[in-house]
MARNU-411755 format. One line per field, with one value per atom (N, C-alpha, C): x negated, y negated, z. Coordinates in steps of 0.02 Angstrom, whole numbers, plus 50000, padded with zeros to 5 digits. Example, Ala and Ser with C-alpha at 12.3 -4.5 7.8 and 13.67 -1.06 7.14 Angstrom:
c1: c(49340;49385;49340;49358;49316;49355)
c2: c(50284;50225;50165;50112;50053;49998)
c3: c(50390;50390;50390;50354;50357;50394)
//
This chain:
c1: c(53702;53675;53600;53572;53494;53472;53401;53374;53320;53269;53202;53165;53105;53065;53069;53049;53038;53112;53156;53235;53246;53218;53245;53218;53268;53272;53315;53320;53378;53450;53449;53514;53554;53502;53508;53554;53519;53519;53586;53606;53660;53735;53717;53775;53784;53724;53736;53781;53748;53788;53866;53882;53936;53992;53957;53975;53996;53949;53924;53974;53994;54046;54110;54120;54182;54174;54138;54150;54094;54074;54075;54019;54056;54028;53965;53939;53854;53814;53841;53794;53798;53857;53838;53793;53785;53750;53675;53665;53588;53573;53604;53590;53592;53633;53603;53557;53513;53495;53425;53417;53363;53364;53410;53409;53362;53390;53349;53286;53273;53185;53188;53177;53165;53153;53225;53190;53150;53118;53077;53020;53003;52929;52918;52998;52978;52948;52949;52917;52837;52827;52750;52718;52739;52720;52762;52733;52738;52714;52743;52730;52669;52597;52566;52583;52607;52631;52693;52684;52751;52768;52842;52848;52870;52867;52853;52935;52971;53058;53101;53144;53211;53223;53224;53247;53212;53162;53117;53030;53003;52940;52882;52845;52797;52741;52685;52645;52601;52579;52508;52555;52613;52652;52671;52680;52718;52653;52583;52537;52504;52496;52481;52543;52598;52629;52635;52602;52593;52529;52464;52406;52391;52410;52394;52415;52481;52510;52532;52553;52545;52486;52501;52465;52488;52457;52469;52470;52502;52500;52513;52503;52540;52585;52609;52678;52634;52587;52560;52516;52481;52438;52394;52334;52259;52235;52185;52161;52101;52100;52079;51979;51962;51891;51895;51954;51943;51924;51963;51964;51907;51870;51808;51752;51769;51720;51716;51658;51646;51569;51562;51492;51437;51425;51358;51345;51424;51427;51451;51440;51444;51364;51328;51294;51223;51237;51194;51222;51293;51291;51287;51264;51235;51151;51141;51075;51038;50985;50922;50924;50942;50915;50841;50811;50717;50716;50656;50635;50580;50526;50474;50419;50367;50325;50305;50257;50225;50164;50153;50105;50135;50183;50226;50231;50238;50271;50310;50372;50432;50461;50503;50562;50619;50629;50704;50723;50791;50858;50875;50881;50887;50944;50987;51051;51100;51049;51073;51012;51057;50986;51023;50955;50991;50960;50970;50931;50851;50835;50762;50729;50762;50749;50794;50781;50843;50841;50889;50919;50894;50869;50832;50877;50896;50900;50851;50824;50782;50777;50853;50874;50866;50882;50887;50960;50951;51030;51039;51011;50992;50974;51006;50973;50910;50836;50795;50779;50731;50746;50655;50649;50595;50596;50548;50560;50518;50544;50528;50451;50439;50361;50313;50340;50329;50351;50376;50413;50384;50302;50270;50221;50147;50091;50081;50127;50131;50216;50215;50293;50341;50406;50436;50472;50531;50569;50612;50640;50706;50696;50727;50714;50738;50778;50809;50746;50719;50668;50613;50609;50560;50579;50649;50662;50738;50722;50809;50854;50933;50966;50981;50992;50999;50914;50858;50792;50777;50754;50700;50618;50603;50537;50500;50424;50378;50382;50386;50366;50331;50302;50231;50302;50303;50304;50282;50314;50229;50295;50324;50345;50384;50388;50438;50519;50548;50627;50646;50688;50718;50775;50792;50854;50921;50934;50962;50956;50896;50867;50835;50857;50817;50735;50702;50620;50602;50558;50540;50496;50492;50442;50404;50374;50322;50313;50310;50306;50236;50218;50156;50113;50084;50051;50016;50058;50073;50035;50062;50037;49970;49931;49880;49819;49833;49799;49799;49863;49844;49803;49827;49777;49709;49702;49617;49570;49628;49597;49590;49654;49624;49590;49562;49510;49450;49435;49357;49364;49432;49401;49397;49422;49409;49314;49319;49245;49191;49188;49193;49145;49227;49224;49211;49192;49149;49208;49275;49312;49343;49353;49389;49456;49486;49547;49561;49642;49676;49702;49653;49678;49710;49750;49769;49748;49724;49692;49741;49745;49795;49763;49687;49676;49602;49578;49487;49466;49411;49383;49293;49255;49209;49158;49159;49131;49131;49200;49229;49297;49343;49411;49438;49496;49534;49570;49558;49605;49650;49695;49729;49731;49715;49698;49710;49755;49800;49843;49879;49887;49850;49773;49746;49687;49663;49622;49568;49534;49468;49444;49365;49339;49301;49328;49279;49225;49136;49102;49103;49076;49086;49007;48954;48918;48925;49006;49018;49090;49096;49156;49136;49111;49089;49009;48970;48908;48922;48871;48864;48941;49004;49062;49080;49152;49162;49213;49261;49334;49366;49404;49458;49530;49567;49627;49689;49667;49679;49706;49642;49677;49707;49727;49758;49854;49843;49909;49900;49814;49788;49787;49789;49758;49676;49635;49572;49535;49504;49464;49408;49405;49343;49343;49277;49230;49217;49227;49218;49119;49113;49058;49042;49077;49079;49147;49148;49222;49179;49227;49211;49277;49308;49390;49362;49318;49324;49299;49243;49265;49318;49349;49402;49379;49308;49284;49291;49311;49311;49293;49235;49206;49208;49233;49234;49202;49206;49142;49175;49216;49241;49162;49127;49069;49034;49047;49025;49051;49142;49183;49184;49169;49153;49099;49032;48987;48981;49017;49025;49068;49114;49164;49132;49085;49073;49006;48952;48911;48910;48985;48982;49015;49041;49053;48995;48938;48874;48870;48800;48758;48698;48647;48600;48620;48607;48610;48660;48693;48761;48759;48787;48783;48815;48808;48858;48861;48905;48898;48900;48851;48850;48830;48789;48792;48738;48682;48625;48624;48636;48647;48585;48538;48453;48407;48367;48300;48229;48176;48144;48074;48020;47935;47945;47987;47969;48048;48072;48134;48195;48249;48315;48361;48400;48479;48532;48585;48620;48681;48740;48810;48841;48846;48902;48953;49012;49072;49065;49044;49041;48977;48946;48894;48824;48787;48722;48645;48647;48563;48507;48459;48387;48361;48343;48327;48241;48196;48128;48095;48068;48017;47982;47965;47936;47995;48043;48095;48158;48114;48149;48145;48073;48075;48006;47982;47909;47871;47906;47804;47812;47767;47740;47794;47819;47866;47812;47809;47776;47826;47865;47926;48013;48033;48076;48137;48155;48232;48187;48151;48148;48193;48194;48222;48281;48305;48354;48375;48397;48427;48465;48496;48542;48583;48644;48710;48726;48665;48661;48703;48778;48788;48759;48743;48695;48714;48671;48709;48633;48658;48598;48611;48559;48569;48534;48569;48575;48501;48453;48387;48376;48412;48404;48461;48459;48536;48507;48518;48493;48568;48620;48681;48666;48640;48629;48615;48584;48568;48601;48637;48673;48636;48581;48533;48547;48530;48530;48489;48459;48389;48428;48398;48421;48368;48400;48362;48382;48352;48361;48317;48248;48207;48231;48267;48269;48315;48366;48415;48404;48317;48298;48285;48326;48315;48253;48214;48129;48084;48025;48014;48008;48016;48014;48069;48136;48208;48252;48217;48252;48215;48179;48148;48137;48158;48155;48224;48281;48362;48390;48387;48451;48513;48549;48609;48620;48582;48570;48558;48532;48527;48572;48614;48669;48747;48736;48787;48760;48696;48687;48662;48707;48679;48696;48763;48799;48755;48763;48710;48650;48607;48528;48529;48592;48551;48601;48649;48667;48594;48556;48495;48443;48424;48383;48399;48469;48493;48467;48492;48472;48384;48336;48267;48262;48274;48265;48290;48342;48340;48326;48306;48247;48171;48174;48101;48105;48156;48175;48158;48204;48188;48163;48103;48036;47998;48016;47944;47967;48038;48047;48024;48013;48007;47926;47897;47813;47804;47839;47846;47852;47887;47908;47827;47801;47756;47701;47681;47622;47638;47714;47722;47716;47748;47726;47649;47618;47546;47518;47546;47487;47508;47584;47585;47544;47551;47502;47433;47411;47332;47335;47368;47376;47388;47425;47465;47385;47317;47278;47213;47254;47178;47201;47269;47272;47280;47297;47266;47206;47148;47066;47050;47108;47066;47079;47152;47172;47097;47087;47046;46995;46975;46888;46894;46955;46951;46958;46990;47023;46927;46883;46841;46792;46797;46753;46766;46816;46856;46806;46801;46749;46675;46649;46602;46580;46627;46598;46634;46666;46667;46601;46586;46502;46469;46447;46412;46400;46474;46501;46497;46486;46462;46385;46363;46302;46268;46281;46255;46281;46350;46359;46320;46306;46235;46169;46151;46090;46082)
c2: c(50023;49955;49957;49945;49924;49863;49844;49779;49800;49734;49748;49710;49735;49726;49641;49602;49544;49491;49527;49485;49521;49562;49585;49545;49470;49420;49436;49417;49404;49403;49357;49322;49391;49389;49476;49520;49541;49588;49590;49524;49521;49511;49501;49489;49567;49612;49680;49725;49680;49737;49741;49665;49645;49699;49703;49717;49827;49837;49907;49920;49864;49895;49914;49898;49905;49973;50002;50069;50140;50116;50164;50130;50173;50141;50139;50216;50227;50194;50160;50129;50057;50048;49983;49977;50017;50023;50028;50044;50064;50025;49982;49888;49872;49854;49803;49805;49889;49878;49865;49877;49867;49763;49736;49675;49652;49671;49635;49667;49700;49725;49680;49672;49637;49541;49533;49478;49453;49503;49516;49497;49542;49534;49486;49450;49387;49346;49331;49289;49281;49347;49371;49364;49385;49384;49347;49323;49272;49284;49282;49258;49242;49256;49220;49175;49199;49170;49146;49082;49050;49005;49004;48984;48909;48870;48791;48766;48815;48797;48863;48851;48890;48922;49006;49038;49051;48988;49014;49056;49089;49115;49097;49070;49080;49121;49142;49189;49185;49146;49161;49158;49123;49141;49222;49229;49308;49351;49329;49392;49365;49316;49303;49346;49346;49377;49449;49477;49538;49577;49547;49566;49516;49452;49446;49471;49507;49551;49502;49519;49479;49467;49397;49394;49380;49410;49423;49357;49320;49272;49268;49283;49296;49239;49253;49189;49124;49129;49073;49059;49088;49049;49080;49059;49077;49019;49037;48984;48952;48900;48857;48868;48900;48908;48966;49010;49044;49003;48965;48904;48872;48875;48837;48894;48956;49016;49010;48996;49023;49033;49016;49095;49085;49014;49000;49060;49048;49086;49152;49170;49250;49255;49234;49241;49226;49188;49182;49266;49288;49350;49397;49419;49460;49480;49528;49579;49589;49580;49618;49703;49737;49814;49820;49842;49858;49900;49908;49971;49987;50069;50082;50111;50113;50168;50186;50261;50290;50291;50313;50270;50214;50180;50124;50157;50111;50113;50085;50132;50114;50117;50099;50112;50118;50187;50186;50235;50246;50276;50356;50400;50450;50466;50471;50478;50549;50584;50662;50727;50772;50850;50872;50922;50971;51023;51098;51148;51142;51111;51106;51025;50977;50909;50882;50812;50752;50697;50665;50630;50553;50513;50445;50388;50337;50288;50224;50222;50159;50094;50086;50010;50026;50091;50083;50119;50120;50136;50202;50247;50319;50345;50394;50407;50439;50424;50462;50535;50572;50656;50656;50676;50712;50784;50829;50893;50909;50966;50979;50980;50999;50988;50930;50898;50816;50773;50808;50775;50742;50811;50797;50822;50798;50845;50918;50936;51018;51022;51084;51085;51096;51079;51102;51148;51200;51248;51227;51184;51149;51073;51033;50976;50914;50944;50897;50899;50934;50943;50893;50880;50835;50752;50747;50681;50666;50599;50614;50564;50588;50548;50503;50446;50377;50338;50370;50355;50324;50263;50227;50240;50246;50270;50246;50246;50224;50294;50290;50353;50289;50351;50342;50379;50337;50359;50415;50464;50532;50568;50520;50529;50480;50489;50440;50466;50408;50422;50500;50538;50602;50582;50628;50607;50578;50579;50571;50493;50466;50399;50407;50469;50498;50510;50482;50459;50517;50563;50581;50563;50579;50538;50590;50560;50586;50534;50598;50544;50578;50648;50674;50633;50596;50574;50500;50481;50411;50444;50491;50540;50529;50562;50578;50540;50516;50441;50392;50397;50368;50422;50501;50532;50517;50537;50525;50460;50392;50347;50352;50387;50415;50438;50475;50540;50517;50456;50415;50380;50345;50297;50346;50384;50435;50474;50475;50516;50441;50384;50315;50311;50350;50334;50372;50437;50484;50518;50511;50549;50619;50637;50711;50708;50765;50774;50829;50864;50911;50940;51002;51036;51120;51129;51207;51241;51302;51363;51408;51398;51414;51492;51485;51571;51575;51642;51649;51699;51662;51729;51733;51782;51804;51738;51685;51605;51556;51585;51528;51537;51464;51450;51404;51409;51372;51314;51249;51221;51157;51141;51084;51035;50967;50919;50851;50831;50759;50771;50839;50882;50876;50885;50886;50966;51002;51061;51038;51068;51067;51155;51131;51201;51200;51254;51265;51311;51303;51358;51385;51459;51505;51490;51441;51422;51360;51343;51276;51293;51358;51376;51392;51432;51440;51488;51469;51470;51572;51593;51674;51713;51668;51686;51659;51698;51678;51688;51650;51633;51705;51748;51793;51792;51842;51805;51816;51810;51796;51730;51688;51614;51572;51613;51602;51548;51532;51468;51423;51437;51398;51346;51287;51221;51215;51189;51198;51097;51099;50998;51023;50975;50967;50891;50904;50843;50844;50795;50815;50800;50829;50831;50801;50813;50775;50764;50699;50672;50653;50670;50667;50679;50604;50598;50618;50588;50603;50699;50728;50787;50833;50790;50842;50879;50863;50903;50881;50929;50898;50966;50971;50992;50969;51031;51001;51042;51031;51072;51075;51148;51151;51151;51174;51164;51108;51066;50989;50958;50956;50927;50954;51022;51045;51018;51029;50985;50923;50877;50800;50795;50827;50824;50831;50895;50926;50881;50859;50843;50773;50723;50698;50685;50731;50762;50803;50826;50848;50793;50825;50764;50807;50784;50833;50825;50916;50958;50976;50979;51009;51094;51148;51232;51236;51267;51296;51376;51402;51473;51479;51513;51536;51605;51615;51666;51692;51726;51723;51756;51691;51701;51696;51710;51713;51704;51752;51745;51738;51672;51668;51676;51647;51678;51597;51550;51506;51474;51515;51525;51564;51560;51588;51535;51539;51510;51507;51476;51474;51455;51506;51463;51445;51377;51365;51318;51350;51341;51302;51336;51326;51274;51245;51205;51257;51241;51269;51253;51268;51250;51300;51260;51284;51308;51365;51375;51388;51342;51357;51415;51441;51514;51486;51397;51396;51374;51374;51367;51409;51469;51539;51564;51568;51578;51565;51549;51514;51558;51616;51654;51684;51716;51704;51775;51736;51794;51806;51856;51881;51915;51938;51954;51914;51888;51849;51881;51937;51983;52027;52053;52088;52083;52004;51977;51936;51916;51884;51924;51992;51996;51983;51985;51944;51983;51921;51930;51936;51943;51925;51852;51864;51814;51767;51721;51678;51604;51605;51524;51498;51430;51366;51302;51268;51196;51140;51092;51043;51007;50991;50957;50927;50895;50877;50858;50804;50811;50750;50762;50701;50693;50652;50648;50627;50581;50565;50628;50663;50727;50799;50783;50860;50907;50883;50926;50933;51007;51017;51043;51032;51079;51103;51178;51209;51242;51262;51288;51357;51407;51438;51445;51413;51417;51349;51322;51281;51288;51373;51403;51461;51470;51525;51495;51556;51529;51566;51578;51595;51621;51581;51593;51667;51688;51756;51766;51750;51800;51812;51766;51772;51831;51857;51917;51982;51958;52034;52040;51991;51979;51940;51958;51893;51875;51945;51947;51865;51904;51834;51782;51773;51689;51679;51699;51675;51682;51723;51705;51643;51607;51573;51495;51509;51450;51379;51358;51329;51296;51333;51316;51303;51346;51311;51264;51240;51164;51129;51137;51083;51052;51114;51099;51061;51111;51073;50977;50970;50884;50838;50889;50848;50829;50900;50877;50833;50823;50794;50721;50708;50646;50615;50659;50638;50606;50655;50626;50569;50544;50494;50441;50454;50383;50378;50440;50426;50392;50413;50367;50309;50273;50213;50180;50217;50171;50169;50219;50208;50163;50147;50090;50014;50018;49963;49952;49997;50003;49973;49990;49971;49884;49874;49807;49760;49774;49736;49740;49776;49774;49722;49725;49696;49623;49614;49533;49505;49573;49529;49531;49534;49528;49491;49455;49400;49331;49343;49292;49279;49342;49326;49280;49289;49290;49199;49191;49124;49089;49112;49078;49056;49104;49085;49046;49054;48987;48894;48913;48857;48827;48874;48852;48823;48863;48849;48755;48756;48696;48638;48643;48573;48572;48647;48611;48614;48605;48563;48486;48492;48410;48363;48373;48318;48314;48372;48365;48334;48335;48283;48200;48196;48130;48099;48171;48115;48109;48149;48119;48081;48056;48011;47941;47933;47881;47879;47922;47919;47883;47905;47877;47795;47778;47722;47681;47709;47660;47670;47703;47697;47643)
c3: c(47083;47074;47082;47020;47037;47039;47084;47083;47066;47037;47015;47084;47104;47139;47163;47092;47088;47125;47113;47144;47190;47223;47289;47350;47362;47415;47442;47526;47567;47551;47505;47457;47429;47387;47321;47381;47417;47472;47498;47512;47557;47509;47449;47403;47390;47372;47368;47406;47456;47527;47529;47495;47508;47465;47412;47364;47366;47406;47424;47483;47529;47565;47555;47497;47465;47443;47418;47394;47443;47519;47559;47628;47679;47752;47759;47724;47728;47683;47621;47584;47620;47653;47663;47715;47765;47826;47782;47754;47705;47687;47644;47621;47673;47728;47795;47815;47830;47867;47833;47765;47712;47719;47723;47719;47774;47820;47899;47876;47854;47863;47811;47744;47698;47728;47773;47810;47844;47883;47929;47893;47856;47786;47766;47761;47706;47747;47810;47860;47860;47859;47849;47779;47721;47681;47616;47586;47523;47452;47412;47360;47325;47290;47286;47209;47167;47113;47122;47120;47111;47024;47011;46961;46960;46906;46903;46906;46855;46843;46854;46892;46904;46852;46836;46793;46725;46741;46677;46721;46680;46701;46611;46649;46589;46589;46531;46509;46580;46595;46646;46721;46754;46801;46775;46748;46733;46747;46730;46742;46825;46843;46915;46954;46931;46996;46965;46928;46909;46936;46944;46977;47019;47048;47122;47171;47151;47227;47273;47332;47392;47447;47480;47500;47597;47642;47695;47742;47780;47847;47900;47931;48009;48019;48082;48100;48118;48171;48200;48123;48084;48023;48039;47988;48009;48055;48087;48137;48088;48145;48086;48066;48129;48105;48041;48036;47979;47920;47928;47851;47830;47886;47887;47858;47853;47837;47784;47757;47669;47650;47593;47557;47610;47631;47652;47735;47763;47820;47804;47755;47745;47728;47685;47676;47739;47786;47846;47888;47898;47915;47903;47824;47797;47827;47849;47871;47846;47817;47796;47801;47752;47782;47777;47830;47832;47793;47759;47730;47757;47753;47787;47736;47724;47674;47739;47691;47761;47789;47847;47900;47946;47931;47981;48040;48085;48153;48175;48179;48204;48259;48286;48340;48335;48373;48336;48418;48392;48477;48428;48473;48483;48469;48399;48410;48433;48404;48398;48395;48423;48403;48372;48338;48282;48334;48267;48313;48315;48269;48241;48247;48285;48272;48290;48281;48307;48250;48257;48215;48242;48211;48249;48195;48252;48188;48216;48143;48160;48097;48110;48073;47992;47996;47890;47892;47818;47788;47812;47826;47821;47901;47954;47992;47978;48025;48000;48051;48042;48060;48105;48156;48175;48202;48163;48186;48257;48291;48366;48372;48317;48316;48316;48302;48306;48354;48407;48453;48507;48497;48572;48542;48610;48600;48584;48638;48661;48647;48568;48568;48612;48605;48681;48628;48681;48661;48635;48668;48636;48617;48577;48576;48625;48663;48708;48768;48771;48801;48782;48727;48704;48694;48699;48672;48740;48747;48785;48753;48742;48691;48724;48664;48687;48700;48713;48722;48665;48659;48633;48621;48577;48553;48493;48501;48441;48407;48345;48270;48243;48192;48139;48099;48021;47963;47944;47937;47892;47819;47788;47707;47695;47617;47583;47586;47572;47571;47517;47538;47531;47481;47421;47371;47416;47489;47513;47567;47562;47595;47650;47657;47739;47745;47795;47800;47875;47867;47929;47966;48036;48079;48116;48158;48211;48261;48322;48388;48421;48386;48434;48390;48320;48331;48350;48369;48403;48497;48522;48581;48562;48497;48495;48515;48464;48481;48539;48582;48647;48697;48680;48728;48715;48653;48634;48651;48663;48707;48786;48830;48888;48894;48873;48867;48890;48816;48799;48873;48918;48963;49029;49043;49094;49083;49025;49026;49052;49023;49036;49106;49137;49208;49254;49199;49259;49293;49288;49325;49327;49380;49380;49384;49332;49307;49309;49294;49321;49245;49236;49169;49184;49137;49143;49086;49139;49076;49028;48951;48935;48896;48892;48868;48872;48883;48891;48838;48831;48799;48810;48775;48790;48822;48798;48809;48849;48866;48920;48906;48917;48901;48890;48840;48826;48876;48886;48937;48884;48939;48920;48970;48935;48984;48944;48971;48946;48890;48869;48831;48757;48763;48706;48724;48659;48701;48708;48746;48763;48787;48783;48777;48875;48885;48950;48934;48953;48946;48999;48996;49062;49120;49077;49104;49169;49137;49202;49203;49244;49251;49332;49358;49423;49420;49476;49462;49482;49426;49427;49410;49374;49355;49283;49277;49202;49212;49185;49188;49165;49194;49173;49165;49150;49120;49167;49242;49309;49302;49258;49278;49226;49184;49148;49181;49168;49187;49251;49274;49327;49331;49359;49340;49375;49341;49400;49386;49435;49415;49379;49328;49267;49264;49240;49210;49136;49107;49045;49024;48967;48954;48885;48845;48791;48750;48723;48686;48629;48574;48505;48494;48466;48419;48351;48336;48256;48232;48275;48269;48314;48337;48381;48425;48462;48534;48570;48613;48687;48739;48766;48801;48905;48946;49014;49049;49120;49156;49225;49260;49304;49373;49348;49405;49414;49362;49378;49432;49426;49455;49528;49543;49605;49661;49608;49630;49653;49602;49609;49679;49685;49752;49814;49792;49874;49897;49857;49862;49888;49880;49926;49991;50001;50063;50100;50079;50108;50143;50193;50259;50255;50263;50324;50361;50364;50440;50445;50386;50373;50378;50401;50386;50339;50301;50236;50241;50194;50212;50140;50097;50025;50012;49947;49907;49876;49883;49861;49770;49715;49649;49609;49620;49579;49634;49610;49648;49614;49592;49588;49632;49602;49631;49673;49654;49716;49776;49735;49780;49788;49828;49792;49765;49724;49698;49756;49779;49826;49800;49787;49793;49832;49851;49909;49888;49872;49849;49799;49756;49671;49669;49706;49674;49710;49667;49682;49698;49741;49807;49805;49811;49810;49877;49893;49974;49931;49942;49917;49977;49947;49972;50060;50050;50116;50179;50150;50195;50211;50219;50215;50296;50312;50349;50402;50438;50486;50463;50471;50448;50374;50355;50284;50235;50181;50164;50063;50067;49999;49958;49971;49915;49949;49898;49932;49903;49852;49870;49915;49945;49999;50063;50073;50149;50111;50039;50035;49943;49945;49896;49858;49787;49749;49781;49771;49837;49890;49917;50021;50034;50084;50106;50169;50159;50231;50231;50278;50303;50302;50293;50279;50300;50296;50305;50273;50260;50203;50225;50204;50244;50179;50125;50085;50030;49976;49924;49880;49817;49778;49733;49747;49726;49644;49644;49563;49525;49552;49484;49524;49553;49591;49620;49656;49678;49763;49788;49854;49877;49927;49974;50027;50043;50085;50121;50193;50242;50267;50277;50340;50404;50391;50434;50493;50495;50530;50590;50558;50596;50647;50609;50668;50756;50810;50850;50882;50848;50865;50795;50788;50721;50698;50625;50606;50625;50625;50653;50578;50523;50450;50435;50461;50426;50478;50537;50591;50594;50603;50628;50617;50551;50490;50546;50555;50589;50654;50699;50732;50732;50654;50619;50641;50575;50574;50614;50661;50729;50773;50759;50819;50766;50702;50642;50687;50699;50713;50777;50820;50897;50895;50829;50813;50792;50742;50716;50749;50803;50833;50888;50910;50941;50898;50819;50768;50799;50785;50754;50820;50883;50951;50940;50926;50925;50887;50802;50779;50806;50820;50843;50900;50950;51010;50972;50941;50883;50887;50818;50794;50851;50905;50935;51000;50984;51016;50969;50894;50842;50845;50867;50879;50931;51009;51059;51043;51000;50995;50944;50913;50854;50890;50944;50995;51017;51047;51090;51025;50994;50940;50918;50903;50889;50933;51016;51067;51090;51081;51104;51063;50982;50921;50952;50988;50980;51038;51085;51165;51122;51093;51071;51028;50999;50973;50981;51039;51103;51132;51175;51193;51153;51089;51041;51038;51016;51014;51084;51140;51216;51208;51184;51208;51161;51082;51050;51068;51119;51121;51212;51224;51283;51274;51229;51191;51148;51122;51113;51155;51180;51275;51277;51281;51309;51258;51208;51158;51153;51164;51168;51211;51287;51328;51306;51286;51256;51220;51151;51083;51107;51166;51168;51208;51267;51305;51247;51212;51169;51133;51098;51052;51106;51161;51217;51216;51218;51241;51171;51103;51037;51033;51081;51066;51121;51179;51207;51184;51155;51124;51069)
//
């Protein structure tokens, strides 16, 4: 017994069965149990073509229920805000997809790494791609290293869409450009910063600092030194010296930043212990811990010195004292004559200078400030004297007058009896 699709109802079903048990147990069990499912469905689903008269079908009923198919309802119905959905509210939930040319700045989440890059999406049809090299200032090894997934981030555009829709990005130079504005306000501000030496050569060296390069010269690297490749992965403090974004220089100065530090931490009458690094006809050069002091020729030593590497050759270590410092231009005056403890001992018994540095100018500081405020109590003394002679000068004028006073009145009597 066959049925066609279209008459296979409940009804159909169950007259079949009826019919099927008569000629075996298993077909009939096969129609039953085909019936109950068939009932089941019909609950859910319906008909969408229906016909106007019993037994007849006409041309356009015959092709509606040929390509509308069925159509699906649940038991409870559709609810009723479904009913209420149509174009205007499809069309309000329809999205804009963005598009980007390049140069834009975007934001986009970290969805994935490759071996060479990560996968970004930033609101287009297409994930977009940045390679490890673009990730950061300073490449990293791996890319997870450079990006962390799930992270949020600004890219710059740098091409057009790929036969595939895919746009690549860049995040170092978005970096760039904000370092190169640190840079300008730190130099600005005169401040010292923390760079590492990443290579030297005959000139100076290579550093990195806010991860952008810069050049160190070996002239402001340390005074009478030149960077070797000792310090290579060092970090050392610099000052920068010159910023130029548009030519890409950047110039710093590890002996600036030394200077600037120590110099104000100097005092007079401070000892230092340095380095004798040049000797001129009117003085020597002095390193003391990277910044550099003037010990002039007459403050060498009390009595009279005519060759000055004689008594202070290049690289003699000695001790001095600060009797001077001009912070605005990094300048220092230095002493040793002020450490001798009898004049002529910088030139008969260096040695004993400087074992007894410490104890001479703790004595130097005491004289000097006995001085001091002896020229004060004689300063007292000169100002109180000038006022008693002033105090006397205006006493005798006030006397001289009381007695001019009786005078011009006898008289001024005597004219009025006449």
């Amino acid at each position: 017994m066959q049925m066609s699709a279209r008459s296979r109802t409940p009804s159909a079903l169950l007259a079949g069965a009826a019919l099927l048990a008569l000629a075996s147990p298993a077909d009939a069990a096969f129609v039953g149990a085909l019936a109950g499912r068939e009932a089941v469905c019909h609950r859910h689903i319906s008909m969408v073509a229906t016909t106007t008269k019993a037994g007849k079908i006409t041309r356009d009923e015959r092709l509606r229920s040929r390509y509308s198919g069925f159509a699906f309802e649940p038991e409870g119905g559709w609810k009723d805000e479904m009913a209420s959905f149509g174009y205007d509210e499809l069309a309000a939930s329809m999205v804009e997809i963005a598009s980007y040319a390049r140069g834009d700045t975007v934001k986009g989440t970290v969805l994935g790494f490759e071996p060479n890059g990560a996968m970004v999406d930033i609101g287009v049809k297409s994930s977009a791609y940045v390679t490890i090299q673009e990730m950061a200032l300073v490449k990293p090894d791996k890319p997870e290293q450079g990006l962390d997934l799930g992270g949020a981030y600004e890219f710059v555009v740098i091409s057009r869409e790929d036969e595939n829709g895919q746009l690549m990005l860049s995040r170092r130079r978005i970096l760039y450009a904000q370092a190169w504005d640190k840079v300008a306000a730190l130099y600005a501000d005169d401040a010292i910063v923390e760079a590492e030496v990443v290579a030297v050569n005959r000139g100076g060296a290579m550093m990195q600092v806010e991860g952008l390069r810069a050049f160190l010269p070996g002239s402001h690297f340390l005074a009478g030194q030149n960077p070797t490749d000792e310090f290579v992965g060092r970090k050392l403090e610099v000052k920068f010296l010159d910023v130029d974004k548009e030519q890409s220089r950047l110039v710093v100065s590890h002996r600036k930043a030394i200077v600037d530090s120590q110099i104000n931490d100097l005092s007079v009458g401070s000892v230092l212990k340095g380095i004798i690094t040049a000797v001129k006809p009117y003085g020597a050069f002095v390193d003391v811990g990277g910044m550099s002091g003037l010990l002039h020729i007459s403050q060498i030593s009390c009595d009279h010195i005519s060759d000055i590497s004689s008594v202070l050759p290049v690289g003699t270590s000695i001790k001095c004292m600060v009797i001077s410092q001009d912070k605005a231009k990094g300048r220092v005056a230095l002493s040793t004559k002020t450490l001798e403890p009898e004049a002529g001992d910088m030139i008969k018994n260096q040695q004993k200078v400087f074992e007894q540095a410490e104890e001479t100018a703790a004595k130097y500081q005491q004289r000097i400030e006995e001085e001091r405020k002896a020229r004060e109590e004689a300063a007292k003394d000169v100002i109180f004297g000038l006022e008693s002679v002033f105090a006397e000068s205006r006493s005798e004028e006030g006397e001289t007058t009381e007695a001019a006073e009786p005078e011009a009145s006898a008289s001024a009597d005597l004219e009025f009896e006449g």
